[in-house]
N, C-alpha and C positions, 0 to 999 in steps of 0.2 A: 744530778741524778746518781753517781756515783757512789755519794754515802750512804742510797738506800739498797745498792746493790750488796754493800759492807757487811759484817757481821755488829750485829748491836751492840754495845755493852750489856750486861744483866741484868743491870739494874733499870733501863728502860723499859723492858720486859715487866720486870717487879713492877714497877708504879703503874703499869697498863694495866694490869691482870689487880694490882691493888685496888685502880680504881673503876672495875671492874662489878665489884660488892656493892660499892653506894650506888652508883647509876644505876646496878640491875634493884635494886630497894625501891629507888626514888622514883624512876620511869617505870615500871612494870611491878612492883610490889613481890617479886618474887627473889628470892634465896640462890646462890650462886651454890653449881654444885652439878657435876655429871652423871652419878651412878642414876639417878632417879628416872634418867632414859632408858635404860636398861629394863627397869620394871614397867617404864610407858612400852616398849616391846613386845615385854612378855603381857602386860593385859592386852593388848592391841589383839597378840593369836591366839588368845585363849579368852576371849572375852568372859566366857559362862564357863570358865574353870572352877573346880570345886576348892580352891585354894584363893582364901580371902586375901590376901597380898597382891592378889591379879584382879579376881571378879569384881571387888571393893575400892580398886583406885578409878580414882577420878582421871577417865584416858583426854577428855575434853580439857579440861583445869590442866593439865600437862602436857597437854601434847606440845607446846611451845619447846619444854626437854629436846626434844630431836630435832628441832627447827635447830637450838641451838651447836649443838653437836652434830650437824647436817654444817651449818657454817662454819665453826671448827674445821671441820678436813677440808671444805671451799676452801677458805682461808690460808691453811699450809698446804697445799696444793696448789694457787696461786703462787703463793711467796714463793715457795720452792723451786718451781718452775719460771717463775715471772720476774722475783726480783730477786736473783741470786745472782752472781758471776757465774758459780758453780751449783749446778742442780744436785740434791742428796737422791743419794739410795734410800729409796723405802726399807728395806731390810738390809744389814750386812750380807754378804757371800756364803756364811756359815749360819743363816735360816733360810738359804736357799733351796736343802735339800728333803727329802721327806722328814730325816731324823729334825731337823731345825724347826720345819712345821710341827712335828708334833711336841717339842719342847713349846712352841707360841701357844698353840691348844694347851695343853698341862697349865702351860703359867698362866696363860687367861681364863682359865678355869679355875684357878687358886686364887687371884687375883677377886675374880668376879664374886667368888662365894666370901672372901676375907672382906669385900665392901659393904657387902649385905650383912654379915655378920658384925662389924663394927658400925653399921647403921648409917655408913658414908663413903665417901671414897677421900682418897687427901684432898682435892680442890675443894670439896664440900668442907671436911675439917677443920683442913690445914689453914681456908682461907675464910672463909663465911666463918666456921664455927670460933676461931680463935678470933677474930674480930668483933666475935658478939659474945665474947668475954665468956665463953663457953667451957668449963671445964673438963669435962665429956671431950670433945677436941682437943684438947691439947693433951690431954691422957694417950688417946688415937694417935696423934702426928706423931707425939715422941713413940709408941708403941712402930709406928710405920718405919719410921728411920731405921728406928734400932733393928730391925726385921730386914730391914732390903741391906745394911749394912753386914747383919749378921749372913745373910745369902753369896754378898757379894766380897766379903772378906773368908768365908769361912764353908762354907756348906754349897755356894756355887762355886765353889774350885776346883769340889770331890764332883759333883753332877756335870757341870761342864768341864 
């Protein structure tokens, strides 16, 4: 029982989350991918919105999106708590204060509009769309890198 209290290698992870794409194809015929809850959300409270992006999606045909990402945080919330040595911090110390929340707010605001505006989020992309030989993704993924790396070497240095 020890080595699942351990931290994994990466590459364990990688081949779980790889094979992740065919199983969700094969068992349920649906496309691996999270932003698409996000929009199951928003049609959810706006049902008779005058904005076809809400009023027009299919909330039945999707609603499985939030079943999945409802399991997602089950998941690392278990593990986290369940089968770690050591239990993580939900947040570092320094998004503990109001200034840190409103950085989370800003960045999941920019976040949320850069998914909808690249038509996916990286999981959808990086992993669905490049494995179904997608060119459109892999323009995205390397576009994503280059962007969190240009944040995190260069432009989140001067902000945070």
């Amino acid at each position: 029982m020890t080595w699942i209290l351990q931290p994994w290698p990466w590459w364990v992870s990688g081949v779980l989350i790889g094979l992740t794409v065919p199983l969700l194809y094969i068992l349920a015929g649906k496309a691996f991918g999270i932003s698409t809850s996000l929009q199951q959300i928003g049609a959810m409270c706006a049902p008779h919105s005058r904005f076809a992006y809400l009023s027009k999606h299919d909330r039945r045909g999707h609603l499985w999106t939030l079943v999945f990402v409802v399991g997602i945080v089950l998941g690392a919330a278990l593990a986290t708590h369940l089968l770690s040595a050591e239990p993580l911090r939900l947040l570092p110390e320094s998004f503990s204060s109001p200034a840190g929340a409103l950085k989370l707010l800003i960045g999941g605001a920019l976040i949320g509009f850069g998914t909808r505006y690249a038509g996916g989020c990286t999981s959808g992309h990086s992993i669905t769309g490049i494995a179904n030989l997608n060119w459109p993704s892999l323009l995205a993924t390397v576009c994503f890198f280059a962007g969190g790396l240009a944040v995190t070497w260069g432009l989140g240095n001067l902000i945070f």
